[in-house]
N, C-alpha and C positions, 0 to 999 in steps of 0.2 A: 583561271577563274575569270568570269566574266565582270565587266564592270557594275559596278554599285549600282544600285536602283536609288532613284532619285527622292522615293518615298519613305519615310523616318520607320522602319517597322520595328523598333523596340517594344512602344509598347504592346506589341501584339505575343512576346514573346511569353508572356501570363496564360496566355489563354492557350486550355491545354492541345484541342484539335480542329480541324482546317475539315470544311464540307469541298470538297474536289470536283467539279464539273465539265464536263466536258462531252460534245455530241458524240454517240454513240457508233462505233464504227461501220456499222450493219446498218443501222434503222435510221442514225440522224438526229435523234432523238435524245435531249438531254439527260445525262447518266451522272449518278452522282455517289459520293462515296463518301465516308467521314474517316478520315486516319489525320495520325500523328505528323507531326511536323515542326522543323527547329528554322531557327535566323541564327547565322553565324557570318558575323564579318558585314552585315547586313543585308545578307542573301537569307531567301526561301528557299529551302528544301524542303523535300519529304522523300520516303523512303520504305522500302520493302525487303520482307528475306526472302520472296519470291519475284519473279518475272511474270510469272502467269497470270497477275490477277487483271482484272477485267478493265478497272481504272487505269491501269498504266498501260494497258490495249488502246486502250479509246483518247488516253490523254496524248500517248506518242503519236496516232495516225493525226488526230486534232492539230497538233503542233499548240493551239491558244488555247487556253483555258480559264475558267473563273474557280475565284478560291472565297471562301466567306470564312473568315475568322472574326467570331465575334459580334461586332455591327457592322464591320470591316467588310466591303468587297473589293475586292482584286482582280484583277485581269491578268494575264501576264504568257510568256512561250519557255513551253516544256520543255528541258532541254537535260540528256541524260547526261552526269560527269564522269569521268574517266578518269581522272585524273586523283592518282592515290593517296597524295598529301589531304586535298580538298575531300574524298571520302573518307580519309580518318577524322576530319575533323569532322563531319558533321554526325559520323559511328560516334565518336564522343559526346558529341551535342546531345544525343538523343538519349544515351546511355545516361549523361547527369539529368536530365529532364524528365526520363519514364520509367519508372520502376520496372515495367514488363521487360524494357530493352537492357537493363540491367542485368535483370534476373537470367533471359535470353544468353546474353554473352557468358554466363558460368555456365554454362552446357554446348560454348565454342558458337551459338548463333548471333547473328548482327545481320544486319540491314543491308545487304548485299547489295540492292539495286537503289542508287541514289539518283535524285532527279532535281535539280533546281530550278527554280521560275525564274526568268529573267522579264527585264523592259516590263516590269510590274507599275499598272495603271489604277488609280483606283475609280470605281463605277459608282454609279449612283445608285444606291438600294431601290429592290424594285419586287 
């Protein structure tokens, strides 16, 4: 697991989704997407039960990205985990946190593709 982000984001942990940003891989073009998203341990994650979708295209080529939670902006580098202790936990986080990811795991689905922000800055609203 990567080190701590210097930034308190508990309280962000209320607010239920994160607008995702990032230039678009084709055009350059900022792209944006609104999903779900937990803190555990005091890391950002978010998460998918696919690979394909278009946000985690353009957030992986990006490497940076901006996240708005809230009045909250962030900055921070995409970086996908591997590591199986750290994705059970944050399949957990997500399962207490959203009802759909709950509902999801009784018919064997979860969040397959997990992704944490690290070295999270935050920006000036803009």
């Amino acid at each position: 697991m990567s080190s701590k982000n210097s930034i308190d984001l508990a309280p962000l942990k209320q607010v239920s989704t994160t607008t995702l940003t990032a230039p678009g891989r084709r055009s350059g073009q900022p792209r944006s997407a609104t999903i779900w998203f937990v803190v555990v341990d005091g890391q950002f994650y978010v998460g998918s039960l696919r690979d394909d979708r278009d946000w985690i295209r353009n957030a992986m080529k990006a490497k940076r990205i901006e996240l708005v939670v809230g009045e909250t902006r962030l900055q921070g580098s995409f970086c996908p985990v591997d590591q199986l202790a750290e994705i059970g936990a944050v399949q957990d986080a997500l399962r207490s946190k959203y009802l759909g990811a709950r509902i999801a795991g009784w018919f064997g689905k979860k969040q397959k593709f997990i992704f944490r922000v690290d070295d999270l800055e935050l920006t000036p609203a803009g």
